[in-house]
C-alpha positions, 0 to 999 in steps of 0.5 A: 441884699446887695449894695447894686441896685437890686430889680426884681426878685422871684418866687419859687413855688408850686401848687400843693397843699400843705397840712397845718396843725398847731400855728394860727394859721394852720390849713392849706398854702397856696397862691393865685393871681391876686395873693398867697391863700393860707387856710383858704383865706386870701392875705394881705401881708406886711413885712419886716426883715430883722437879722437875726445876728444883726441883734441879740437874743435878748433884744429879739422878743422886744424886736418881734413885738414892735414889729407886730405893734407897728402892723406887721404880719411876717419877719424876714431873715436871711440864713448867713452861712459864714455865720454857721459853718465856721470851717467844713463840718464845723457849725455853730447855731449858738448865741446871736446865731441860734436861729432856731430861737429866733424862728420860736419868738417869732412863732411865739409872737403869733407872726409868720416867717420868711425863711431867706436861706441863699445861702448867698445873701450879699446883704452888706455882709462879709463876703456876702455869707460865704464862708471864705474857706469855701474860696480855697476848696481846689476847683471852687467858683461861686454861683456858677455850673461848678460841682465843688460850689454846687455840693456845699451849697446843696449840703448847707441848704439841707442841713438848715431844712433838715434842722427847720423840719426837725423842728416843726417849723415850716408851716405844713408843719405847723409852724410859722415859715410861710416862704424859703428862698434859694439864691438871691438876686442873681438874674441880671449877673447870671450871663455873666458865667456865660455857660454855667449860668442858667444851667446853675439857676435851674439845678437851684430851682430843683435843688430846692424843690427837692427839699420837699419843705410842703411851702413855696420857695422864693428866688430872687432876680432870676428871670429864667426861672422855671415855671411856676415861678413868680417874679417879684420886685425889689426897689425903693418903688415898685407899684409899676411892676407887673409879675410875669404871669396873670396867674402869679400875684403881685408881690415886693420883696424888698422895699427900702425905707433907708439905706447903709452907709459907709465910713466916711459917707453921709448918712443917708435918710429916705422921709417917711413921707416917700416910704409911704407913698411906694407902699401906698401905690403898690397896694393901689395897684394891685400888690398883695405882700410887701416886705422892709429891707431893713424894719431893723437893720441892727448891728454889724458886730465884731467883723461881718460887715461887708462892702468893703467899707460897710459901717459897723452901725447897720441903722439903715434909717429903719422903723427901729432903729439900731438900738431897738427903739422905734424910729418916730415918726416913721415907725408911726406913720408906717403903723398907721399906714398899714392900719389904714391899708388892713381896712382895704383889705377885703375890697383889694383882695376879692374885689376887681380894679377899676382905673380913674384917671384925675388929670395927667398926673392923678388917678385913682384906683377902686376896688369893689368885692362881691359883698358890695365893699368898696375901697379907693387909693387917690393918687398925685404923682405931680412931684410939686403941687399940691391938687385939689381933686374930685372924686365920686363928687367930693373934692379931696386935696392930695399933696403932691406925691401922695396917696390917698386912702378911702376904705370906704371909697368917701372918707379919707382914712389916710394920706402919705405925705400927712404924718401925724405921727409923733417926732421923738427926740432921742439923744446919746447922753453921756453916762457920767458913772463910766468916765474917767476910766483907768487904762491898762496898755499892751504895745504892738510892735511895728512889724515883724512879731515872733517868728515871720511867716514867710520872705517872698520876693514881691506882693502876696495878695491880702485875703488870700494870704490872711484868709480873712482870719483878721483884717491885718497883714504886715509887709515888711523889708529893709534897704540901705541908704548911702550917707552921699545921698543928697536928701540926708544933706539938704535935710529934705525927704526922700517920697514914698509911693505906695499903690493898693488893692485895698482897703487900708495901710499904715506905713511905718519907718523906723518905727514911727507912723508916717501916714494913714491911707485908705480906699472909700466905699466907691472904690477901694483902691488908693495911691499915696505919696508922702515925704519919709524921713531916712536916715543914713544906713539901715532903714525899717519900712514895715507897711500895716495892710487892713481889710475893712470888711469883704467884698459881698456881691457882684459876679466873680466876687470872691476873686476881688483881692486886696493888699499891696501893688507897687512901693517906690521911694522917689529922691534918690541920688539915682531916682527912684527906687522900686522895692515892690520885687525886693525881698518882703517879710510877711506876718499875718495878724497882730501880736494881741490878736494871736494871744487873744488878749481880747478875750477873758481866757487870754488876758493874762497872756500878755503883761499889761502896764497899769497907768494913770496917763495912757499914751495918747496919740500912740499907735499900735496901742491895745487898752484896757479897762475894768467898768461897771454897767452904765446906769439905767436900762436904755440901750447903750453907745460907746463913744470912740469920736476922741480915737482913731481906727480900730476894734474893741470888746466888752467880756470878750463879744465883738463890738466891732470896727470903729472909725470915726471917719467924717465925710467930705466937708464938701459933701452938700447936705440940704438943709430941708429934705423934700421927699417929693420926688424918687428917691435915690440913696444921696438926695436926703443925706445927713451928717455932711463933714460929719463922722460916719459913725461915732457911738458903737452899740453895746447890747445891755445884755453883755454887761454884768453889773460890775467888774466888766473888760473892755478892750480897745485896740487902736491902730493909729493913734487917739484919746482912751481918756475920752472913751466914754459910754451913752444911753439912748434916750428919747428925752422929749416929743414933738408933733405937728397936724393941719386941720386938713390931716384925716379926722376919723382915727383908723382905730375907729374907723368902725363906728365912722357913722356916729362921728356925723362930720364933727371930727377933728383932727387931733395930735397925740404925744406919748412919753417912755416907759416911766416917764410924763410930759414934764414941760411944754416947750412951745405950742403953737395953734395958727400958722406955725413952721419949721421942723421939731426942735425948730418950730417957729409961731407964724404970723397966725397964733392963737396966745391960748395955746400953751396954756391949753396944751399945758392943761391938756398933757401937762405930768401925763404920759401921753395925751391927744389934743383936738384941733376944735373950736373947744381947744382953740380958736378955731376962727382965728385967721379966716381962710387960712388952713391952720396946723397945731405945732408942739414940743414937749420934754419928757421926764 
């Protein structure tokens, strides 16, 4: 997925029927104008992308399942090349990379796969999932009419097909892999490479093609697509979209239900309410598969981050979250909104539309099958009132910006802006058993270590010298000042002026760091001035350049440089000094990394220093500490808000980048989000002059119980004695329900005739695995407000509602209380629609 707004995407495809044996699905794949056929039955699929390298294996049966509890039919992954084939011919398929694996635990789990093999696939990860070596093959130009570019793309595309059919796992098959994807996302780039464009799309389809896989290929974006083609849609909505052919269905590839971030950026936050009105509306008009990008965005471990900037965490306010956990309530909103959809789904798959206009901003949608099955979508798009419609006689209230769901064309089984769903409140509490950590320190040296690797006259580019094999390159040069300078006199200081590429510098004189400067991700180009002390004779300036991660979409991408432009030094007796074609010593990468002293093989390389008071605030600093596994199972954090910029490892595995960067104290954040309304990455951000980022997840399976490394390398300068780990836990439950949300579970909705209008609405709590609701901490029957955490009693209460929701859920993990006159005092407040609101611990 790239970090422009994507539009539309297609799918590559051809009518063929394939032999299935041994998966759930086996028979025939095809497709028609209204949804993909498998085994002869028309489909309603829901989605979900979960990365494979996003995780690890030990996380992925866990990731499969809730994904499958929460609705979903299909997994979705891209292949990340850069991933695999380290350098020409060498692969790796091992550890988080093992999608073969992968690809079995979804099968195991009974669930189809979507196979997006690219192998660009922009996705905010580094350099797009290109490898970088392929950048340096003389003659190479990417996504274009280039041979170099066209063969090794042809040839890693074949080997991940060929390891696929070896391994049984394309449906025709009998395997889970229902789709392949070729390419991705580059129609509207295309007229870019002029010539080399469309003839480059069209060798893709038939490269593809070629493959002779037995299921259909995807090509995203590519609206010259050779026939039979079909264009599909991606975008935060797409119930407007109309494929490019009546023969084709309708098909959302990717819809998402949050965003990524960037250090030093708000956190962005889509409400589920919104998520769920655009799936809801691209069901209602006609959609028949739909996918989440991202169901579990995960982790970008080590150095795969992309962006630049693109933050280590890859949460993007997902269903589950980073750590594995579902995100509630959108997870549960979403669950009981594609329940209520699967009920629909004969009527919407087999039955025609008919278009029932309820006033300038309201319609609704039905669909009747030959068997006489009926289901309707009541729409209001009225972005601020709420309406009251009539429909086939019956009078519904639609929130505004919400949709409606009749499976049975009368009763309403669903409403999206109505959550039900529980609220979790989930927290990162300390682990007090891994404080007070004892440090080991290796000190950096500011510049020049070992032998330099070259002395060149003038600015080298960054990535090309580094080839992305670390993030670090020293420029270094010397110069002279003459003791009748006048700024050594009036003790001021000389200013330095440094212009860069990108993505970030630390400048050091004499050894000493002078000052930290760095692009966002909006621009990662940046100028700095800052006054430097000189002293009279021969000064050090040696300038740390840092990648924060690769370019990873755009045309021409790969041609994006990094590093040093211009270096002055104004306040000079003659002026100013312009050192940027003065003679530079390079050296690529730092002394600890060369030595790999972050890996258990290499720790001894270097003499550590054992203290009991590490330096604080010291750059240039690597840490080092043995540790035993936090307590308890929960997913666990590690907390670098004390510390500065930099990397860090446990047993050798790559937690990745960390910088606790805050966003702009200017930044404004509402104080209440209002999902009605399109949504738009910045409308509902969080986090305002807060860190980006401040706990790095540490995936439980890297820990041994004891006599665990981790490796901290600082570049500027922290706190290690603040360094500490947390557990995620959700440590309480909240819920809120009106008397007006849909009263017939969607579980029940089969025996809808015995309920005979005496249903209520009811709101349901459920605590974590060994846990129970330990106590009640507000319960408000009436007219209660605020959000969880923050509920308030209104001016409508009925006094019984704590001690009844106390004998209904107290010491239990779960319980459902019903908003009926048995409960409550259902005829407090005449005329007045009532909610139920409650906050619970569990413990």
């Amino acid at each position: 997925m790239a970090m422009v707004e994507r539009k539309l995407c297609f799918l590559f495809s051809f009518f063929s029927f394939l032999l299935l044996s041994g998966f759930s699905s086996a028979g025939n794949v095809t497709y028609d104008r209204r949804s993909l056929i498998i085994n002869g039955q028309r489909k309603l699929l829901m989605s979900a992308s979960i990365h494979y390298p996003r995780s690890v294996p030990g996380m992925w049966p866990g990731l499969v399942a809730t994904a499958k509890e929460g609705g979903i039919d299909v997994i979705e992954t891209y292949v990340f090349w850069n991933g695999h084939e380290l350098s020409p011919g060498n692969y790796y398929f091992d550890g988080r990379f093992d999608l073969v694996k992968f690809v079995k635990i979804v099968q195991e789990a009974g669930l189809y796969l979507i196979l997006r093999i690219g192998p660009f696939v922009a996705a905010e990860w580094n350099f797009g999932g290109v490898p970088v070596w392929l950048h340096y093959v003389p003659g190479t130009v990417f996504r274009t009419d280039n041979e170099p570019w066209k063969i090794h793309m042809k040839n890693f595309t074949t080997l991940i097909v060929s390891m696929m059919k070896q391994e049984k796992m394309f449906a025709s098959q009998g395997g889970p892999i229902i789709l392949a994807q070729i390419e991705n996302e580059y129609g509207d780039i295309e007229r870019v490479y002029g010539e080399g464009g469309k003839p480059y799309a069209m060798w893709a389809a038939q490269m593809a093609v070629s493959q002779d896989i037995g299921v259909p290929w995807i090509m995203c974006q590519q609206y010259d697509a050779p026939d039979p083609v079909i264009n599909t849609c991606n975008s935060f909505y797409c119930d407007q979209f109309t494929p490019n052919s009546v023969n084709k269905p309708k098909i959302w590839t990717e819809n998402w239900p949050g965003w990524f971030k960037t250090f030093g950026s708000r956190d962005p936050h889509r409400p589920p309410e919104d998520v769920a009105f655009a799936v809801a509306r691209f069901f209602q008009k006609g959609g028949s598969v739909h996918n989440y990008y991202m169901y579990h965005g995960g982790t970008n471990f080590g150095r795969t981050a992309g962006g630049p900037f693109i933050t280590t965490s890859y949460d993007y306010d997902a269903p589950i979250d980073e750590y594995g956990l579902a995100r509630l309530p959108k997870w549960g909103h979403l669950k009981e909104l594609h329940k209520a959809i699967k009920l629909c789904e004969h009527a919407l798959l087999y039955g025609e539309s008919t278009l029932v206009s309820l006033g300038p901003l309201q319609e609704a949608n039905i669909y009747r099958d030959p068997s006489g099955a009926c289901a309707a979508f009541i729409a209001n798009m009225d972005e601020e009132n709420d309406k009251i419609l009539k429909f086939q006689n019956i009078s519904y209230h639609v929130p505004a910006w919400s949709v409606s769901i009749l499976p049975d064309c009368k009763n309403v089984a669903f409403n999206t802006a109505k959550v039900g769903s529980q609220t979790a409140i989930v927290k990162m509490v300390p682990d007090k058993d891994g404080a007070n950590l004892q440090w080991d320190v290796f000190m950096e040296k500011a510049g020049i270590w070992g032998e330099a690797d070259f002395v060149k006259d003038g600015f080298v580019d960054h990535i090309n010298t580094t080839k992305d094999s670390t993030d670090y390159l020293w420029y270094t040069t010397s110069l002279y000042v003459d003791e009748n300078e006048e700024f050594l006199s009036k003790g001021s200081r000389p200013i330095l002026i440094v212009d860069s590429k990108g993505h970030a510098l630390h400048a050091f004189v004499n050894g000493e760091l002078q000052v930290t400067a760095s692009g966002t991700g909006l621009d990662s180009t940046f100028k700095f001035e800052s006054p430097i002390p000189l002293k009279a004779g021969k000064n050090e300036i040696a300038l740390l350049s840092m990648t924060v991660g690769l370019q990873n979409a755009g045309p021409f991408y790969e041609w994006v440089g990094a590093g040093l432009t211009s270096v002055k030094i104004a306040g000079f007796n003659n002026g100013t000094l312009d050192l940027s074609s003065s003679r530079w010593i390079y050296k690529i990468g730092l002394e600890g990394e060369h030595l790999n002293i972050f890996k258990p093989n290499g720790l001894n390389n270097v003499k550590w220093v054992s203290t009991s008071k590490p330096p604080s605030n010291q750059p240039l600093t690597w840490y080092k500490a043995v540790l035993d596994a936090p307590s308890g199972n929960e997913p666990v954090g590690l907390d670098m808000i004390h510390m500065g910029k930099g990397q860090a490892w446990l047993n050798g595995e790559p937690i990745g980048r960390y910088w606790p960067r805050s966003s702009s104290i200017h930044d404004e954040c509402p104080p209440k989000c209002n999902y009605r309304g399109k949504f738009m990455p910045n409308k509902c951000s969080r986090g305002c002059g807060e860190p980006t980022q401040r706990w790095y997840h540490v995936p439980r399976s890297w820990f041994r119980p004891s006599g665990n490394i981790l490796v901290i390398f600082e570049e500027k300068g922290g706190e290690p004695t603040k360094i500490s780990f947390s557990r995620r836990l959700a440590k309480g439950a909240c819920g809120l329900v009106s008397e007006d949300y849909p009263s017939i579970n969607v579980e029940s909705w089969d025996n809808i005739s015995k309920f005979n209008g005496e249903a209520k609405a009811a709101l349901q709590l459920t605590c974590p695995e060994n846990t129970v609701i330990s106590s009640i901490r507000f319960a408000s029957f009436g007219t209660p407000s605020g959000t969880c955490g923050s509920y308030q009693k209104g001016k409508c209460h009925d006094p019984n509602s704590i001690s009844m929701v106390n004998k209904v859920c107290l010491n239990k993990k779960g319980c459902t209380i019903a908003l009926s006159k048995q409960n409550f005092n259902t005829d407090l407040c005449p005329g007045m629609s009532k909610a139920l609101a409650v906050e619970a611990a569990c413990g």
